[in-house]
C-alpha positions in Angstrom: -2.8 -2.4 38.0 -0.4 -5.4 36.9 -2.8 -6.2 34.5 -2.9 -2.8 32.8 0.9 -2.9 32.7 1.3 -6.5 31.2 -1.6 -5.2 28.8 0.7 -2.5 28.0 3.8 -4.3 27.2 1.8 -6.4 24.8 0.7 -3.8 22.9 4.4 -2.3 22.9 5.5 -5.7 21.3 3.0 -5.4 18.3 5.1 -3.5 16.0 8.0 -5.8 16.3 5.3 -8.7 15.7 4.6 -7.2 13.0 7.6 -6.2 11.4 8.7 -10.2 11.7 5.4 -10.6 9.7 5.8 -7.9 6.7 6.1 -10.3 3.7 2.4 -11.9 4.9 1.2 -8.9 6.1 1.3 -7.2 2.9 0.3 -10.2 0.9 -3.0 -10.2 3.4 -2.9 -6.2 2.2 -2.7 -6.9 -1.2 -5.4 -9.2 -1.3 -8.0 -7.1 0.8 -7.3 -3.9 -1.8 -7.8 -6.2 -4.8 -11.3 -5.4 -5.0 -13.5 -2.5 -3.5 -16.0 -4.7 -2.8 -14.3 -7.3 -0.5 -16.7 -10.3 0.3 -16.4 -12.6 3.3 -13.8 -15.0 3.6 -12.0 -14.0 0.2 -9.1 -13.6 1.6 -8.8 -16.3 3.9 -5.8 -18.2 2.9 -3.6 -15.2 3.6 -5.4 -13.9 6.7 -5.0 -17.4 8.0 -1.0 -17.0 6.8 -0.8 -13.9 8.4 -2.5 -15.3 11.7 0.2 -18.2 12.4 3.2 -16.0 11.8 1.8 -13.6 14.1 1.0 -16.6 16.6 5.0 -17.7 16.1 6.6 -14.9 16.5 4.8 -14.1 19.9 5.2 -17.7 20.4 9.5 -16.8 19.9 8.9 -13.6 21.8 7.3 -15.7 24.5 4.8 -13.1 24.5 0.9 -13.3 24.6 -1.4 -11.4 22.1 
């Protein structure tokens, strides 16, 4: 069950990832909702944004994700 619980406490930490990660986040937002009919890959450049401040602040958290 160690497992479950280090699962768990990974999920608890998403929100603050997140939070450190608002101004990409809702650029990545932004972009997706540009367009009803969002194609593959069109928003890449902020995903990918998104991605490695997400990645760095787990990285500062020491946390996986």
């Amino acid at each position: 069950m160690e497992s479950v619980r280090k699962a768990n406490q990974r999920l608890r930490n998403y929100p603050l990832l997140l939070s450190k990660c608002a101004d990409k986040a809702s650029a990545y937002a932004v972009c997706v909702s540009r367009d009803l009919n969002v194609q593959h890959k069109i928003c890449d450049a902020e995903f990918k944004e998104f991605l490695a401040c997400i990645r760095k602040s787990a990285l500062e958290m020491k946390t996986k994700l």
